[in-house]
Backbone as JSON Lines, residues from 0, in Angstrom:
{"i":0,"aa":"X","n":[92.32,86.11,89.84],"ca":[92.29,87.36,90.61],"c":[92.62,88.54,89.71]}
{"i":1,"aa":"X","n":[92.06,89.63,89.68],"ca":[92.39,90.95,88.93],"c":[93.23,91.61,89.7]}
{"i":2,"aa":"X","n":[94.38,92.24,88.98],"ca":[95.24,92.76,89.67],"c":[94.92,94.27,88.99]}
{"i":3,"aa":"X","n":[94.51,95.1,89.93],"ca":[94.26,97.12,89.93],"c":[94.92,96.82,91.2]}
{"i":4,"aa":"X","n":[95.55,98.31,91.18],"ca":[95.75,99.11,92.04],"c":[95.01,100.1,92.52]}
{"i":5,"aa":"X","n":[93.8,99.37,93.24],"ca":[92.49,100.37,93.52],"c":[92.96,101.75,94.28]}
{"i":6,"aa":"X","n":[93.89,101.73,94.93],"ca":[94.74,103.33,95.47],"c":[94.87,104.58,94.04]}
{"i":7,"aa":"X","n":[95.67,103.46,93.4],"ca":[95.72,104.42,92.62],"c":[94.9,104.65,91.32]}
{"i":8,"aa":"X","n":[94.17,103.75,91.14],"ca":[92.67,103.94,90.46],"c":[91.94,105.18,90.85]}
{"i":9,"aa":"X","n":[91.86,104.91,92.26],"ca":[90.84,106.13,93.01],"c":[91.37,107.41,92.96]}
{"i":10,"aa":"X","n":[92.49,107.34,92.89],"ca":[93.32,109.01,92.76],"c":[93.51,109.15,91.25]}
{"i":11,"aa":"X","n":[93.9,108.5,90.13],"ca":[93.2,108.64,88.92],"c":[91.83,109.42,88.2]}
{"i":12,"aa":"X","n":[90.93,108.78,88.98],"ca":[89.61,109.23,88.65],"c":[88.9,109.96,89.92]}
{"i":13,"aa":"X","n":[89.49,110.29,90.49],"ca":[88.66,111.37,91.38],"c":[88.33,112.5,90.97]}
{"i":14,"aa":"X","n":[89.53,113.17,90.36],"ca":[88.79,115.08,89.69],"c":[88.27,114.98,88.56]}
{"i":15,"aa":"X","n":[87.49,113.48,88.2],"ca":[86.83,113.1,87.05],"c":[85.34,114.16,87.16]}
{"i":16,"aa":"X","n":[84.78,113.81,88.43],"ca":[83.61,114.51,89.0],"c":[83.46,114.5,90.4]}
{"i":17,"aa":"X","n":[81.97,115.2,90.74],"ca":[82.25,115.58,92.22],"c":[81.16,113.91,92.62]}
{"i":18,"aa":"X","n":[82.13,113.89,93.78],"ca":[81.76,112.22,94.27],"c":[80.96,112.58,95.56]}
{"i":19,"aa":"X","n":[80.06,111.77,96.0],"ca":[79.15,111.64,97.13],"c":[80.14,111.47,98.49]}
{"i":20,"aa":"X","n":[79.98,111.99,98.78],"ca":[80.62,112.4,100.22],"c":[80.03,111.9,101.69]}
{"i":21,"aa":"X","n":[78.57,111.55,101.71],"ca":[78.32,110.67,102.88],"c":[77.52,109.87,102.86]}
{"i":22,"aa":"X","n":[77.36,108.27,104.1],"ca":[76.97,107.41,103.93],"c":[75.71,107.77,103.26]}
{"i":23,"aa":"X","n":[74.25,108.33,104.33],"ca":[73.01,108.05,103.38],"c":[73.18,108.7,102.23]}
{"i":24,"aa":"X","n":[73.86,109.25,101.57],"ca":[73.22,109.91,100.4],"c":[73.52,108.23,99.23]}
{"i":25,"aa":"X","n":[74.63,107.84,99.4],"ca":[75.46,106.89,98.95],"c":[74.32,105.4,98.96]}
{"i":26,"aa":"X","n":[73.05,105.66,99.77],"ca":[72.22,104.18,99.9],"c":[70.97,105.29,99.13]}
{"i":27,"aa":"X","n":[70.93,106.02,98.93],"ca":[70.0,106.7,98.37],"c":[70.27,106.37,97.17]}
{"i":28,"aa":"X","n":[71.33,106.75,96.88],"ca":[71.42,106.5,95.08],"c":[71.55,105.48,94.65]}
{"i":29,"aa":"X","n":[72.29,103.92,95.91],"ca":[71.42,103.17,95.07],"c":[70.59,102.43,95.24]}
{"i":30,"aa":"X","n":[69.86,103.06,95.16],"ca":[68.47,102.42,95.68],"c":[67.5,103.26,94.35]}
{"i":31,"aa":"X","n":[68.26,104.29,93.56],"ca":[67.32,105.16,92.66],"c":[68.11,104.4,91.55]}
{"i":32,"aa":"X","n":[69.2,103.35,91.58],"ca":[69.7,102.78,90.39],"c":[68.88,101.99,89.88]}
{"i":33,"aa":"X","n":[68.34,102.42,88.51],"ca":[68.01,101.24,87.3],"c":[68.23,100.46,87.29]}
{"i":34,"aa":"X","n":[66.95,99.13,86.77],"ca":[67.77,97.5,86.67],"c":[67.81,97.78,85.08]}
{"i":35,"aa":"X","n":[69.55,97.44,84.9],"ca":[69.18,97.33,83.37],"c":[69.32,96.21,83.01]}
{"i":36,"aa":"X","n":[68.56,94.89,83.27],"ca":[67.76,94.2,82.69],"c":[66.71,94.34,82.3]}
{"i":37,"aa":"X","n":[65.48,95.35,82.85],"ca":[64.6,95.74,82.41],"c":[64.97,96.89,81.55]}
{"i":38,"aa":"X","n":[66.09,98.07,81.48],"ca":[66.12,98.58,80.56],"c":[66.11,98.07,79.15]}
{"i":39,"aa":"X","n":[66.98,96.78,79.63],"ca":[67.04,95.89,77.82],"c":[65.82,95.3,77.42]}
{"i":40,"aa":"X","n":[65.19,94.45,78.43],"ca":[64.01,94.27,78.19],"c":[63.24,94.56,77.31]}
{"i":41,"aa":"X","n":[62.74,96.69,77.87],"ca":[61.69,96.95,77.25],"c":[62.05,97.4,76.32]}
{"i":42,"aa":"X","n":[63.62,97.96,75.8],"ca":[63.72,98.43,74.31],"c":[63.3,97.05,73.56]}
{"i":43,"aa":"X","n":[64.21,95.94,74.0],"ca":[63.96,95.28,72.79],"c":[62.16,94.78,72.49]}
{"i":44,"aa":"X","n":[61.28,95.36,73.49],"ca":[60.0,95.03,73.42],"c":[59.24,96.14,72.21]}
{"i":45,"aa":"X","n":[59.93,97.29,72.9],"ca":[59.34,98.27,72.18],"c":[59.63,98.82,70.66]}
{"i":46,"aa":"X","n":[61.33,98.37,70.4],"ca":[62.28,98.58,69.34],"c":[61.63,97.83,68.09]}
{"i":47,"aa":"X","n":[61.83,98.54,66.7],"ca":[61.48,98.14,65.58],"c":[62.81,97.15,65.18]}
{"i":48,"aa":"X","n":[63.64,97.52,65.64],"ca":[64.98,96.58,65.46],"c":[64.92,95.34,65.7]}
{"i":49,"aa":"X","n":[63.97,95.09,66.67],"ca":[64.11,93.26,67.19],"c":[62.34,93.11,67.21]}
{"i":50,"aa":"X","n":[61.84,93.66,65.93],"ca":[60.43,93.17,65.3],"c":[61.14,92.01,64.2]}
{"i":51,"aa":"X","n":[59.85,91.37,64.05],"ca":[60.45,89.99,62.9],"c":[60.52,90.75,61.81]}
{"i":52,"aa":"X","n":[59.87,91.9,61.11],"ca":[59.55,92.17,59.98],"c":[60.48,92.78,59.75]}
{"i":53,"aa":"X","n":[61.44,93.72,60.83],"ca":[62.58,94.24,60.36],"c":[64.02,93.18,60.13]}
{"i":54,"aa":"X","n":[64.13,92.49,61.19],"ca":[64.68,91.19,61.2],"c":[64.68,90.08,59.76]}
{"i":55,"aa":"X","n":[63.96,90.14,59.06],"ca":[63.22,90.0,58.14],"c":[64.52,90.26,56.6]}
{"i":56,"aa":"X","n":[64.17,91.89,56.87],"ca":[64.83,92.89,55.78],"c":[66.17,93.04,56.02]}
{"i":57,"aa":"X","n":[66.42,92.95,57.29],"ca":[68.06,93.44,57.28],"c":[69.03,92.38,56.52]}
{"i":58,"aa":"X","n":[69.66,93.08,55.6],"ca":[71.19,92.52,55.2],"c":[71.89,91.47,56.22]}
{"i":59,"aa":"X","n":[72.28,92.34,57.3],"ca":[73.55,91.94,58.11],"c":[72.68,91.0,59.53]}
{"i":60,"aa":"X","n":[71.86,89.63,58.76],"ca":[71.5,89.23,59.61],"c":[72.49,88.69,61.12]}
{"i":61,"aa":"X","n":[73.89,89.01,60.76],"ca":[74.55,88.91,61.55],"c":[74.8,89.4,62.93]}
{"i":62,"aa":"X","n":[74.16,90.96,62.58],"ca":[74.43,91.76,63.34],"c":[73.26,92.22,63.92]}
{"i":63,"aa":"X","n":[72.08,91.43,64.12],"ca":[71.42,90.89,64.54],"c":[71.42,90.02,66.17]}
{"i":64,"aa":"X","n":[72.04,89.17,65.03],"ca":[72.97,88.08,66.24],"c":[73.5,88.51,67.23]}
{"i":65,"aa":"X","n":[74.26,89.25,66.73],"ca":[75.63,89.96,67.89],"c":[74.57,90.85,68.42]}
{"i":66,"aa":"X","n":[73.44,91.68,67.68],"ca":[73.38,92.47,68.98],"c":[72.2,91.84,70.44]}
{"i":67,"aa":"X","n":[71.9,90.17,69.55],"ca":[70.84,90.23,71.11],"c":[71.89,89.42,71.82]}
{"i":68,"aa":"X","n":[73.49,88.89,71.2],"ca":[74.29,88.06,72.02],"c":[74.84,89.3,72.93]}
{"i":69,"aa":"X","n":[74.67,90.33,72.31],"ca":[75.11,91.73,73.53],"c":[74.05,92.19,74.13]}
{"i":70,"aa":"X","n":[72.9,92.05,73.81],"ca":[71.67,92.64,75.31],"c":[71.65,91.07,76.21]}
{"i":71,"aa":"X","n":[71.73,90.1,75.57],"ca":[71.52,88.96,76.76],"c":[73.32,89.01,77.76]}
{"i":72,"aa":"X","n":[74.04,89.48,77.36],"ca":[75.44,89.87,78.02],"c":[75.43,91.22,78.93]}
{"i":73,"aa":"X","n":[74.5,91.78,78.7],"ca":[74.21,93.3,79.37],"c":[73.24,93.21,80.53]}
{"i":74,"aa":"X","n":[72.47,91.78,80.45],"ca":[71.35,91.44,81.44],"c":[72.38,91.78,82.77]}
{"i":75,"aa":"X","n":[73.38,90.63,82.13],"ca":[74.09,89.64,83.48],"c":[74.46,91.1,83.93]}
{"i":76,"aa":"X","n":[74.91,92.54,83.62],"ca":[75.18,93.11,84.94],"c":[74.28,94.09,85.6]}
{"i":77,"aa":"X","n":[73.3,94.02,85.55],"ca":[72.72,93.61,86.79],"c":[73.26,93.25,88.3]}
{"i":78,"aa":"X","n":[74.25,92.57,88.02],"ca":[75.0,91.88,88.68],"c":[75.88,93.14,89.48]}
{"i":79,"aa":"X","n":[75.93,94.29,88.84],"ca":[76.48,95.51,89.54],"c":[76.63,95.9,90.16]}
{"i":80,"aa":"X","n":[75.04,95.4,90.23],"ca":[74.5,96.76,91.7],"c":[74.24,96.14,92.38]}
{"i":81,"aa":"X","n":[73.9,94.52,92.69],"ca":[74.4,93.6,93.62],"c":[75.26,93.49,94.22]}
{"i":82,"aa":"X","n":[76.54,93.65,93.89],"ca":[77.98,93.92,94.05],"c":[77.96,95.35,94.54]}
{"i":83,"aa":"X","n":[77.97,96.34,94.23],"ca":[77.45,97.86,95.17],"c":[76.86,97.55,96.24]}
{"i":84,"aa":"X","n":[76.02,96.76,96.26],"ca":[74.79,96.89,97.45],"c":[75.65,96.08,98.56]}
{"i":85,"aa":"X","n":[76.59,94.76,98.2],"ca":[77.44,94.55,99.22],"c":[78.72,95.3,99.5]}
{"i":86,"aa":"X","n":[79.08,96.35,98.91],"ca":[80.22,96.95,99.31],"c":[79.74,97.84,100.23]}
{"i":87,"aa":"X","n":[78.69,98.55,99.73],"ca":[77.62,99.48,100.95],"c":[77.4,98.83,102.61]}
{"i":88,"aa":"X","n":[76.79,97.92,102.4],"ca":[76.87,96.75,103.46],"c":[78.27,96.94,104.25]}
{"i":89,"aa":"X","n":[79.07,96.33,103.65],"ca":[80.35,96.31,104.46],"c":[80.74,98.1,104.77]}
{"i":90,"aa":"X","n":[80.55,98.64,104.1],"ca":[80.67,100.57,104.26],"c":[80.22,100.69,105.91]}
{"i":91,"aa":"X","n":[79.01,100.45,105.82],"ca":[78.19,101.07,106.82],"c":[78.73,99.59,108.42]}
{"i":92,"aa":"X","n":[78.98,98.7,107.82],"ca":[79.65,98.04,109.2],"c":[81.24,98.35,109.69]}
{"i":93,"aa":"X","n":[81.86,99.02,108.43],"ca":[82.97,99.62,108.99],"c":[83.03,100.76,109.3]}
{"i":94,"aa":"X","n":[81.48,101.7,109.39],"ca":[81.54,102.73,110.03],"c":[81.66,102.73,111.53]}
{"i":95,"aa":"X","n":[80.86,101.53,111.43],"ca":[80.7,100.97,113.09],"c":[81.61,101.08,113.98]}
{"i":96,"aa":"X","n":[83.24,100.66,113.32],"ca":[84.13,99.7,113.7],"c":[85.12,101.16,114.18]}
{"i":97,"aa":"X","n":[84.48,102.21,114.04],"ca":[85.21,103.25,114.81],"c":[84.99,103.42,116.06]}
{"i":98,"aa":"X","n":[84.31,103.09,116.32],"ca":[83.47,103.18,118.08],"c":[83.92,101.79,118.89]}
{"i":99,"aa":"X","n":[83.78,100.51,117.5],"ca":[83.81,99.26,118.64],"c":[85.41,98.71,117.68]}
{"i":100,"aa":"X","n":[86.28,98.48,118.34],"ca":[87.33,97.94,117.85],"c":[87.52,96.05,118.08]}
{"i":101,"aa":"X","n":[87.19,95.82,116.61],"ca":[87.18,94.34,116.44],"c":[88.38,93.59,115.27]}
{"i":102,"aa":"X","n":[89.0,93.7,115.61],"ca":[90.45,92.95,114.46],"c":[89.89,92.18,113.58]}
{"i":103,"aa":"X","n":[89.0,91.06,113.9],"ca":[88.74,90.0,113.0],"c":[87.18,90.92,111.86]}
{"i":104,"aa":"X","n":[86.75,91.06,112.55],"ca":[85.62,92.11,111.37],"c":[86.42,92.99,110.78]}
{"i":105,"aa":"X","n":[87.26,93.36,111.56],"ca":[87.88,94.9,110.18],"c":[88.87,93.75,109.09]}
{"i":106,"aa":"X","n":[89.17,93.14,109.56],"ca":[89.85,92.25,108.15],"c":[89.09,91.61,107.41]}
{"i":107,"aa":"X","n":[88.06,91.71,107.76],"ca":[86.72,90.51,106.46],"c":[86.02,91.88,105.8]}
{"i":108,"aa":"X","n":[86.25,93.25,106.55],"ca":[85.56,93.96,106.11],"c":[87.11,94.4,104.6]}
{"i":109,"aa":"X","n":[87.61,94.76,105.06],"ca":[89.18,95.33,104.27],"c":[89.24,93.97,103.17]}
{"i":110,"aa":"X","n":[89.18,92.51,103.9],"ca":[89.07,92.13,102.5],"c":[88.11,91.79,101.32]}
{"i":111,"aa":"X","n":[87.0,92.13,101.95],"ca":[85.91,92.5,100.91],"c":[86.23,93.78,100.14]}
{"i":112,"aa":"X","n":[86.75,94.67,100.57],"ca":[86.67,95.94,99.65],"c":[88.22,95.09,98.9]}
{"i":113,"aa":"X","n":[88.5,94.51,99.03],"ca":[90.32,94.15,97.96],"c":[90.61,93.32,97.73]}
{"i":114,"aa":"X","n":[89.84,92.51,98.24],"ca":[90.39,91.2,97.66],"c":[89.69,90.15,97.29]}
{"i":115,"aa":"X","n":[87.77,90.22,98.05],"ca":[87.28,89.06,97.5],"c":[86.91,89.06,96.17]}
{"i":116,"aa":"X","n":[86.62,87.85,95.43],"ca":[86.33,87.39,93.87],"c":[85.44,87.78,93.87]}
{"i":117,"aa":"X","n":[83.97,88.49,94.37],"ca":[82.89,88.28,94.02],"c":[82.95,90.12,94.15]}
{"i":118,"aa":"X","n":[82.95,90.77,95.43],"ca":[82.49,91.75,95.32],"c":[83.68,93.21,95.56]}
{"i":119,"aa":"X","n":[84.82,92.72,95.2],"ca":[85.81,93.53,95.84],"c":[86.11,94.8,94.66]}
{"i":120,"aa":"X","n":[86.76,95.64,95.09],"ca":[86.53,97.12,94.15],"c":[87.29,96.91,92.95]}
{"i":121,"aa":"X","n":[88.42,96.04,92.77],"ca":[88.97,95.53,91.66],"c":[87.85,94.79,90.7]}
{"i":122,"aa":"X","n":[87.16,93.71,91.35],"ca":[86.18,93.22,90.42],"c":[85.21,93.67,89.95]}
{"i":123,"aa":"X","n":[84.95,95.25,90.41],"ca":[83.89,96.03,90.65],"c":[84.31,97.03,89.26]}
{"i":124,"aa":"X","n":[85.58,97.11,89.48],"ca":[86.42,97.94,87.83],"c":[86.18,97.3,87.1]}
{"i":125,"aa":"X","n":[86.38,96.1,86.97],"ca":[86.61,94.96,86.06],"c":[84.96,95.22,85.25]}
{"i":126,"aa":"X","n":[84.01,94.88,86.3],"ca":[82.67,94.64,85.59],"c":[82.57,96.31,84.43]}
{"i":127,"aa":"X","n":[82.79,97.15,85.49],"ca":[82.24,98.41,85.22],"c":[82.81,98.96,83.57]}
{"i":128,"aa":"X","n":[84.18,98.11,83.06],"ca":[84.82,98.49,82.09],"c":[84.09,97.59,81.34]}
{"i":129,"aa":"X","n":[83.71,96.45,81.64],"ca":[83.4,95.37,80.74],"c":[81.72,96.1,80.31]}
{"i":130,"aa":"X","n":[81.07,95.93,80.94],"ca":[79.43,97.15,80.74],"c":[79.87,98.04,80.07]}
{"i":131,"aa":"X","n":[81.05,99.0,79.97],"ca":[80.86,100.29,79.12],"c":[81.23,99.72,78.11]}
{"i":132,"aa":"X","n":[82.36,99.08,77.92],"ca":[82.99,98.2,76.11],"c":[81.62,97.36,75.08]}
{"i":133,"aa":"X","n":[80.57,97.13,76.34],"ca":[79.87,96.04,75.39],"c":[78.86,97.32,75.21]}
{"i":134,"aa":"X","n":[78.32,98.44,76.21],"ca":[77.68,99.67,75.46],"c":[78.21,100.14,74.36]}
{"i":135,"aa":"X","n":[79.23,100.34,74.12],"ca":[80.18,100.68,73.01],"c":[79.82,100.44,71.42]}
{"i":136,"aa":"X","n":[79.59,98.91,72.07],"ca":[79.75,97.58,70.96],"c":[78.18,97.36,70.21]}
{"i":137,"aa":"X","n":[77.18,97.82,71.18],"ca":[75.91,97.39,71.39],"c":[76.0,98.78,70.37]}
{"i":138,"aa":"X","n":[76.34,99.7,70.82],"ca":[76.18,100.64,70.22],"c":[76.47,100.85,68.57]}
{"i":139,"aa":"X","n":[77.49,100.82,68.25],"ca":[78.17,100.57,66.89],"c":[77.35,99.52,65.94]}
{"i":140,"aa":"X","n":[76.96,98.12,67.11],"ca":[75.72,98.02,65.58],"c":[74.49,97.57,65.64]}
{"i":141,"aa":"X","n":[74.33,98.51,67.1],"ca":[73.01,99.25,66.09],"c":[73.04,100.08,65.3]}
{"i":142,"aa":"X","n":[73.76,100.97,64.86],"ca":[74.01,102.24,64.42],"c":[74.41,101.47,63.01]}
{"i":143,"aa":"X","n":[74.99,100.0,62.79],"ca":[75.15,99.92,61.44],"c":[74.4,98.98,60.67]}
{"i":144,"aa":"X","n":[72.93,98.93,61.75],"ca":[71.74,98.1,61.04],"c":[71.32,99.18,60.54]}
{"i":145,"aa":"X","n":[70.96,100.35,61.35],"ca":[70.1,101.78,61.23],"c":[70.64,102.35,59.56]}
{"i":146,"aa":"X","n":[72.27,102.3,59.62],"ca":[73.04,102.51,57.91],"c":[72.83,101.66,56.99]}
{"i":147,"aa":"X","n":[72.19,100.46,57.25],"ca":[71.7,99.8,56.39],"c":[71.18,100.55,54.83]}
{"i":148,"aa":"X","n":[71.83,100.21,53.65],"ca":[71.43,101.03,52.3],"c":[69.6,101.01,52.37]}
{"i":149,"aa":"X","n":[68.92,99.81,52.64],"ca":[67.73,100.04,52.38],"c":[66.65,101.1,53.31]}
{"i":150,"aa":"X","n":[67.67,101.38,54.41],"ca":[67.17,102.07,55.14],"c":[66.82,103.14,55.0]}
{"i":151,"aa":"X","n":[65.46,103.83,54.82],"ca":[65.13,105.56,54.88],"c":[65.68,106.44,55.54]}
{"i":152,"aa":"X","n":[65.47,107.54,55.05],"ca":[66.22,108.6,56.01],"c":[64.73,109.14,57.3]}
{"i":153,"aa":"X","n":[63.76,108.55,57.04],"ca":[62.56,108.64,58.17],"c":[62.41,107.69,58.83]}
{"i":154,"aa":"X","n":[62.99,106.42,57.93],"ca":[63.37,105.38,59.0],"c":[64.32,105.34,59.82]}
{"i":155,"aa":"X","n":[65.64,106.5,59.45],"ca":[66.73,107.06,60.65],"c":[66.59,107.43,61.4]}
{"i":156,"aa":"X","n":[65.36,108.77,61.61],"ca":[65.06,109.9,62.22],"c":[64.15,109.0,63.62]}
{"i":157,"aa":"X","n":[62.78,108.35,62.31],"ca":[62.46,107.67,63.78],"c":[62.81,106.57,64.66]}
{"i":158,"aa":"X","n":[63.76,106.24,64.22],"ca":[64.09,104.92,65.19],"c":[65.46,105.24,65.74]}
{"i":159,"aa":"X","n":[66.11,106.0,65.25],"ca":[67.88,106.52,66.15],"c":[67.31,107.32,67.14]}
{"i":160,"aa":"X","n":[66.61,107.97,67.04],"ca":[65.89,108.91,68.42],"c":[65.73,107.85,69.64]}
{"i":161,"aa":"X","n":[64.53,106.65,69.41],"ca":[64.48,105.49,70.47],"c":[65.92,105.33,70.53]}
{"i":162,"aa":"X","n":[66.45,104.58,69.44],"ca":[67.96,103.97,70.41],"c":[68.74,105.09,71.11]}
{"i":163,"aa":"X","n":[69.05,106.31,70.45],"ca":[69.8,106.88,71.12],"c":[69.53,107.46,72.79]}
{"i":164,"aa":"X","n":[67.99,107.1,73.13],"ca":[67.48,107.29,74.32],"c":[67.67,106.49,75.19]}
{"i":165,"aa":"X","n":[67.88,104.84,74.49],"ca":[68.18,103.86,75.06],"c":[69.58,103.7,75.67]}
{"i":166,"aa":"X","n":[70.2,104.09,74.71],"ca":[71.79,104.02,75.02],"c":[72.46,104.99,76.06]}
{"i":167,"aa":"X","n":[71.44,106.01,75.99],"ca":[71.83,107.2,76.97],"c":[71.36,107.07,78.05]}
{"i":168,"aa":"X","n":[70.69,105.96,78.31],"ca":[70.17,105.18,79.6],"c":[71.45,104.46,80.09]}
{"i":169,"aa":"X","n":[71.35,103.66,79.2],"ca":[73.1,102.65,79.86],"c":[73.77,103.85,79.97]}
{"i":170,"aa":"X","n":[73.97,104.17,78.97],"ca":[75.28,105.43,79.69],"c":[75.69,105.91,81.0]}
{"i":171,"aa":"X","n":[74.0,106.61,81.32],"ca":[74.13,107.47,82.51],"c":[73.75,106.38,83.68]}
{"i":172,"aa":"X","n":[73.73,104.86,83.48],"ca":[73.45,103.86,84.62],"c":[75.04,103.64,84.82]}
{"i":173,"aa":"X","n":[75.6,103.24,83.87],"ca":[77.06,103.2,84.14],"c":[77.96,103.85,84.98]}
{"i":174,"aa":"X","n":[77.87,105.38,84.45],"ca":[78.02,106.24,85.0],"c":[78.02,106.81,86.79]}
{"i":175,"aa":"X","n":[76.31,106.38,86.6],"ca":[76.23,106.15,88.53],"c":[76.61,105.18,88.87]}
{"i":176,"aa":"X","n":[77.04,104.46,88.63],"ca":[77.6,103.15,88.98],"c":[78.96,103.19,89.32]}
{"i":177,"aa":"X","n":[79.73,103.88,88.65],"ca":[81.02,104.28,88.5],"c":[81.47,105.36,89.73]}
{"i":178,"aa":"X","n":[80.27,106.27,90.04],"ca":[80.72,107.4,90.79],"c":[80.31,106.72,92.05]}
{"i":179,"aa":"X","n":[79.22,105.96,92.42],"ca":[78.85,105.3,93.71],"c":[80.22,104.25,94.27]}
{"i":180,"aa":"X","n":[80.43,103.86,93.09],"ca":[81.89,102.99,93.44],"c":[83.16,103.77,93.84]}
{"i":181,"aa":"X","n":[83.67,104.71,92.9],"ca":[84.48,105.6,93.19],"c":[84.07,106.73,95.12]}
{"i":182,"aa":"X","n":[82.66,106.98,95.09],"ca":[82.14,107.53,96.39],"c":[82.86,106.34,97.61]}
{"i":183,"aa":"X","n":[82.36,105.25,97.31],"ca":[82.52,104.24,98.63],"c":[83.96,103.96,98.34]}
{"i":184,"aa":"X","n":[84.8,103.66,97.62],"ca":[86.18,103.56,97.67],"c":[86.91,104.65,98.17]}
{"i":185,"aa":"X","n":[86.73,106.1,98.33],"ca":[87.5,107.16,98.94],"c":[86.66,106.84,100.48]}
{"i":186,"aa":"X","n":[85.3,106.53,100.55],"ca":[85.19,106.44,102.0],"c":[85.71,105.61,102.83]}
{"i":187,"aa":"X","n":[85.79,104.29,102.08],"ca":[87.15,103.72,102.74],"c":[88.22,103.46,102.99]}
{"i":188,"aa":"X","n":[88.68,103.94,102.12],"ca":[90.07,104.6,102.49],"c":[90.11,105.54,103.59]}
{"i":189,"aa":"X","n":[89.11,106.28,104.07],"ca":[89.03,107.2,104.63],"c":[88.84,106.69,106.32]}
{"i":190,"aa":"X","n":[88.11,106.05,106.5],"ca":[87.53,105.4,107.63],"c":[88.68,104.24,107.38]}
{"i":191,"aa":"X","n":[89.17,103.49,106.93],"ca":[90.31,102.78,107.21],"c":[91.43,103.45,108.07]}
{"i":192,"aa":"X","n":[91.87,104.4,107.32],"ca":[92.71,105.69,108.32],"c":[92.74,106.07,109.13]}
{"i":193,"aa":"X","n":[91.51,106.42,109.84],"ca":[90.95,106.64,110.89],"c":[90.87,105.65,111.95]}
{"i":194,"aa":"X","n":[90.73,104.22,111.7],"ca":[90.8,103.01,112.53],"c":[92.15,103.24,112.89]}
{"i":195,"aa":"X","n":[93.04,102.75,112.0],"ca":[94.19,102.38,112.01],"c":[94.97,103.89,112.85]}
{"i":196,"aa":"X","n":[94.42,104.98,113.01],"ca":[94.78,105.8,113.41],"c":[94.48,105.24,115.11]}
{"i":197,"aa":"X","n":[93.31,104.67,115.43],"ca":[92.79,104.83,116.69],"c":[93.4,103.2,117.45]}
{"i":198,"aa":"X","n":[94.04,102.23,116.47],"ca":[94.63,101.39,116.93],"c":[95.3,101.59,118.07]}
């Protein structure tokens, strides 16, 4: 079990940015979220980095290694927005639960947002830190195949442009990922309050 203090997580990072404020906008966005499995996909389809011929030349066939053992590790989350898409789910049935008062649904709903293993807002931190550390990581070497001594400085220009487009993809997927989570965690807190108010 991961132990956050999703309370105070959420009051942490709230005046980070401005967060989505109601249900549809909150199924809108994700529904406009990227699979980045296909983001990894098509770089590595399109990338001179994971051609044989460059593969080939590089020194640090190592780092190589590590970086498709970090795009096949970047597939799995994916797994994200699966996990979003059921916290949404439970969102929109505990909107319900203001009108119809049911004890046993508001506790499967409350412990999905805190406590289950699979999709609860703690495990939801957990993933979301683990995706940005391995962007990080993914990042750093590529950037030290690209420094490679044999490498041109036209072989910098044109191929750090692709990655850095790539990476600024994960970035800003993360990112919404982060604020859609942070959005639905103040809403329930919010609508929790409100029940418990009408108890």
């Amino acid at each position: 079990m991961v132990k956050i203090d999703v309370l105070d997580y959420l009051n942490r990072q709230k005046g980070s940015e401005k967060l989505i404020e109601n249900f549809p906008e909150i199924k809108d966005e994700l529904e406009k979220l990227g699979e980045i499995n296909e983001s990894v996909e098509n770089f590595e389809k399109s990338s001179f980095f994971h051609s044989g011929f460059f593969l080939k030349k590089a020194k640090n066939r190592h780092l190589a290694l590590k970086i498709k053992m970090l795009n096949s590790e970047l597939r799995e989350k994916n797994e994200i927005c699966e996990r979003l898409h059921g916290l949404a789910h439970n969102l929109g049935m505990l909107r319900t639960l203001l009108a119809v008062k049911d004890e046993k649904v508001f506790k499967r709903i409350n412990d999905s947002f805190l406590t289950n293993d699979y999709s609860s807002i703690p495990v939801v931190i957990k993933e979301l830190n683990d995706f940005k550390d391995k962007i990080n990581e993914l990042e750093k070497n590529y950037k030290s195949l690209i420094n490679e001594n044999y490498a041109s400085i036209d072989f910098k220009v044109k191929h750090e442009e692709h990655l850095d487009r790539h990476l600024k993809n994960l970035h800003e997927t993360h990112g919404r990922q982060k604020k859609l989570l942070m959005s639905m965690g103040v809403m329930f807190t919010k609508l929790c309050k409100d029940i418990l108010k009408k108890r």
